[in-house]
N, C-alpha and C positions, 0 to 999 in steps of 0.2 A: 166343238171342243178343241183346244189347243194339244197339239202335239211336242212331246218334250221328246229331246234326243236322250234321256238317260231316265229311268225309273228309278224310284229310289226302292232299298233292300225294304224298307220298311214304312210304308206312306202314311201310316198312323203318327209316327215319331220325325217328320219329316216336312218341310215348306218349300214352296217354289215357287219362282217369275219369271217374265217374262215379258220383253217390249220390243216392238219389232217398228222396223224405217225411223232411228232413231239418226236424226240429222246431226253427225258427229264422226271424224275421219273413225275407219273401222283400226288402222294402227292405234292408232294415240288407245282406245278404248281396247283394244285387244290387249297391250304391255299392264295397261292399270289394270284389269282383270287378273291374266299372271300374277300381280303384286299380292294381292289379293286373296289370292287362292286359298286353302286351309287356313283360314283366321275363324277367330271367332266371330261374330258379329259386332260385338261390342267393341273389340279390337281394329278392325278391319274401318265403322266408321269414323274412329278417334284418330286412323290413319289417314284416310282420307279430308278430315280436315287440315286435321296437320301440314296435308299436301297443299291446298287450298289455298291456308299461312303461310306455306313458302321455308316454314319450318322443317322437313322432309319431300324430296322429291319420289316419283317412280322411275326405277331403273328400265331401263331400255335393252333386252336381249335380244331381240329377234328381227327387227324393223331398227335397225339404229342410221340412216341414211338422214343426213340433215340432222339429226338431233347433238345438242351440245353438249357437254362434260359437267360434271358437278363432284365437289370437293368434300361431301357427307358419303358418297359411296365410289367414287372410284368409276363409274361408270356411265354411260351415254344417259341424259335421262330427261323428262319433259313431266311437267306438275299443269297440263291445261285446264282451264276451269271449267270448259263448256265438257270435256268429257265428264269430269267427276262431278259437275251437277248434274249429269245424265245418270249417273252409279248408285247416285244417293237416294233414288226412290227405289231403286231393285235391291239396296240393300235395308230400305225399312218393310221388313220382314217382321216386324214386333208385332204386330197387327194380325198377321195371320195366324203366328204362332201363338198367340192369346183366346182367339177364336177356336183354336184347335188345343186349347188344354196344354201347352208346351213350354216346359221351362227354358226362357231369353238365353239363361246364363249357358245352357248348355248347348247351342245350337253352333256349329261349324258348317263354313261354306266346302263343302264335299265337292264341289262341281260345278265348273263355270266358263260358259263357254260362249264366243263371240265367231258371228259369220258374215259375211259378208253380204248385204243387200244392194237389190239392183241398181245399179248405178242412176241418178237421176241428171239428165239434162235440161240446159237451158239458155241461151244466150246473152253475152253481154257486149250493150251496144259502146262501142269506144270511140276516139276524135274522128273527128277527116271521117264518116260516114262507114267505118272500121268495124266489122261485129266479131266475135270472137267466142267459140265453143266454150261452154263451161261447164262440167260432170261433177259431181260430187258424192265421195265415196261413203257413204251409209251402211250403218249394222244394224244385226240383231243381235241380242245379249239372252241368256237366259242363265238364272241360280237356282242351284237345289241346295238345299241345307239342311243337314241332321243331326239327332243327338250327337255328340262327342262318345266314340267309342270311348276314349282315354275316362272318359264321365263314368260310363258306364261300365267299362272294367274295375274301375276303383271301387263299384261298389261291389261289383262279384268278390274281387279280391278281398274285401272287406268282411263280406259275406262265409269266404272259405274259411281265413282266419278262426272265427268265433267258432267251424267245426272243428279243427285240427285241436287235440289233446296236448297239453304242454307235455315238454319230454323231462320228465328226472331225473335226477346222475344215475337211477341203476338202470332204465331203460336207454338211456342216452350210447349211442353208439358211435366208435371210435375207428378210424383206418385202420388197415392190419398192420398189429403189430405192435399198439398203441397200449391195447388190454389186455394183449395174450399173456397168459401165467405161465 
């Protein structure tokens, strides 16, 4: 059985993955997770193709060393493809969440989080009989996803309303000062 670092409040109303020694820098794939973050799902993949397009980049906050500038957000940012065709099967969650009786529309990425995997070596051989280390930085990714509180507030709130008695002008009450005779 795979271990998740986060349980969700409620695993009936809830989806999650995970893919582990996925061959893809752990920066580049850690900034586009951040982007990510609380979206919906439906949202989150229409972003990332977008990225893909070249129509919207992912901003860069935390790893921005080498990465270039871009003129839609003001900041450090990088759209690589081999990351976000790596994103794209952890975020088709439709599948699960169909299996498990769950409506798509309401589903939010609550939690997403990317680690670092052991580094893998290998060499490469170069001119003049020259060989030269080569490591490459691999992660592991995993998403949980839950109803949208905001979803499910709305209907309590919805719910309260139809208790609550409308108020009358003779019950309706006034600041002090407002009614006093």
């Amino acid at each position: 059985m795979v271990h998740y670092s986060l349980d969700p409040e409620n695993p009936i109303k809830s989806c999650r993955s995970r893919s582990s020694n996925l061959h893809v820098h752990f920066k580049n794939t850690h900034e586009t997770a951040q982007a990510i973050k609380a979206m919906h799902i439906s949202k989150a993949t229409k972003h990332l193709k977008d990225v893909t397009l070249r129509k919207w980049c992912v901003p860069f906050c935390c790893y921005v060393g080498g990465v270039g500038k871009f003129a839609q957000v003001k900041h450090r940012v990088n759209g690589s493809k081999r990351v976000l065709s790596f994103c794209f099967p952890c975020l088709k969650m439709q599948c699960n969440a169909e299996l498990k009786g769950l409506d798509v529309v309401s589903l939010v990425i609550e939690h997403i989080q990317v680690n670092k995997a052991p580094k893998m070596q290998c060499t490469i051989y170069r001119a003049h009989g020259q060989m030269k280390p080569h490591t490459s930085s691999s992660c592991h990714t995993e998403i949980l996803t839950e109803k949208s509180r905001l979803f499910l507030n709305q209907r309590a709130v919805a719910q309260k309303k139809k208790d609550i008695p409308e108020q009358t002008k003779e019950t309706k009450t006034y600041g002090p000062g407002v009614n006093s005779a």
